[in-house]
N, C-alpha and C positions, 0 to 999 in steps of 0.2 A: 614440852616444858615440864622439869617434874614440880613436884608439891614445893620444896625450899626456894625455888628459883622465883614461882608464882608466889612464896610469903615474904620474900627478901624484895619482891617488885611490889608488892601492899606496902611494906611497911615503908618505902622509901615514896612511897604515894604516888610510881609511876603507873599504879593501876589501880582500878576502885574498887570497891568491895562488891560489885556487883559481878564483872568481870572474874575477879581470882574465883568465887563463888562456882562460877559455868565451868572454868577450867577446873577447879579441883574437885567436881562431883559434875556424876554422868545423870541426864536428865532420866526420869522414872518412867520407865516402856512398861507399858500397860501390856498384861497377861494375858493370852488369850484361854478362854477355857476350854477343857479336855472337853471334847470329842465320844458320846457316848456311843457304844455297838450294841448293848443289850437291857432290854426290861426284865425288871421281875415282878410278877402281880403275884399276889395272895391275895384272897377273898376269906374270911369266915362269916357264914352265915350261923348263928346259936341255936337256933330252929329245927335245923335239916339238919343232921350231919353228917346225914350220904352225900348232901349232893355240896357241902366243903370239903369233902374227903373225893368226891368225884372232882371238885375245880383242882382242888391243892393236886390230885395226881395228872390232871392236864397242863396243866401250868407248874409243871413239877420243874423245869429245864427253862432256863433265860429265856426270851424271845429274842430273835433278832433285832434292829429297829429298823429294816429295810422292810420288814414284813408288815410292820406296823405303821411304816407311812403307806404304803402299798394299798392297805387296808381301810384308811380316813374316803369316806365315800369324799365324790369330786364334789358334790354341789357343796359341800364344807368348805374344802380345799380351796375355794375360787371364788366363795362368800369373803367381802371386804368390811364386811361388821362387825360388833361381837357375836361371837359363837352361841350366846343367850343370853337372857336377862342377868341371871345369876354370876355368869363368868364374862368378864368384862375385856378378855385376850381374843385378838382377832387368829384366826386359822393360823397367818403367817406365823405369830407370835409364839402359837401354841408349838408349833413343830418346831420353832429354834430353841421354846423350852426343851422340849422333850431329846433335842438332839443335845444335850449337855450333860456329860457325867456328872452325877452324884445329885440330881434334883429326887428330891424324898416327897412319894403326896401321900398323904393319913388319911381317909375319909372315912367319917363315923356319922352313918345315919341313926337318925332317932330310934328305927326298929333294930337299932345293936349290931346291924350290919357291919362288916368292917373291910375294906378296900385300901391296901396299901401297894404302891406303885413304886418303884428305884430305878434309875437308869445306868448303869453301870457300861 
């Protein structure tokens, strides 16, 4: 039915406004989110700077993310609780974060450390 037919059937009241509403707009499909393949860490440590210039040249190239659930020891992986006190995401949780492009984590500890994580 096009759009005229459904406002020509409104206005002559053989249909409700509820009805013409469905037909003339499509319901909203929920997006699923992209699919991440690669990490990228940076570390700066302000202390050392060999050994942020030793992380930054190890960690110079994305990681895969196959390597890095690979890597999550099992007794983590298989724990049903939170992960700790301070982080309140169960294992499961954490790995469907981390399978999601574009999640950003900043962490800045008190000794000026700095830990930034990207999923791309």
């Amino acid at each position: 039915m096009t759009k005229y037919e459904v406002l020509n059937q409104l206005n002559t009241r053989k249909m409700n406004s509820r009805e013409a509403y469905k037909l003339l707009f499509k319901e909203e499909t929920e997006r699923k989110p992209r699919r991440a393949g690669f990490i990228i860490i940076r570390i700066k440590i302000p202390e050392s700077k060999g050994a942020t210039m030793l992380l930054s040249f190890l960690l110079f190239l994305p990681i895969p993310l196959f390597l890095v659930k690979m890597l999550i020891p099992r007794k983590i992986k298989n724990k049903k609780g939170a992960v700790s006190e301070q982080l309140s995401l169960t294992p499961k949780e954490m790995l469907e974060m981390i399978s999601i492009s574009g999640v950003k984590v900043d962490v800045k500890t008190h000794d000026k450390v700095r830990i930034f994580i990207k999923t791309i």
